[in-house]
N, C-alpha and C positions, 0 to 999 in steps of 0.2 A: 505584299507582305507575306512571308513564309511563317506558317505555326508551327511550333512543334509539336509532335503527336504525343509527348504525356505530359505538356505543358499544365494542364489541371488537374488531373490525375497522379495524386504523392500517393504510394502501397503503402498505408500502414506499416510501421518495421514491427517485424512480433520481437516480444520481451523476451529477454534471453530468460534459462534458467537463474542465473544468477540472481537478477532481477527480482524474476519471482519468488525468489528463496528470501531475499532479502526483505521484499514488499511483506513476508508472511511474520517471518521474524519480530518485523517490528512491530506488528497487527499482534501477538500473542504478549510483548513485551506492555502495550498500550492498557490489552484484556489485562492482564499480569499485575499493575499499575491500578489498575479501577477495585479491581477484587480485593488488592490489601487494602484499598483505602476505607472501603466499605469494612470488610472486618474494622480494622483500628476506630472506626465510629463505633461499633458494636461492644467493642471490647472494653470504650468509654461509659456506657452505658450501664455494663454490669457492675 
């Protein structure tokens, strides 16, 4: 039986930029999301 030599061995692929612009994006839209909702309790209060 013949192996292949990177038969277990997969190189991580790196994230394009794109990727990561987009993974950030949505990470500040989520932070963006949690901060109004906290005011708008706050604002029920006063």
């Amino acid at each position: 039986m013949a192996t292949k030599p990177h038969a277990g061995k997969v190189k991580p692929r790196k994230k394009s930029k794109r990727e990561r612009r987009m993974k950030i994006a949505i990470f500040i839209m989520i932070i963006a999301m949690f901060l109004s909702s906290i005011t708008t309790g706050l604002v029920m209060f006063l």
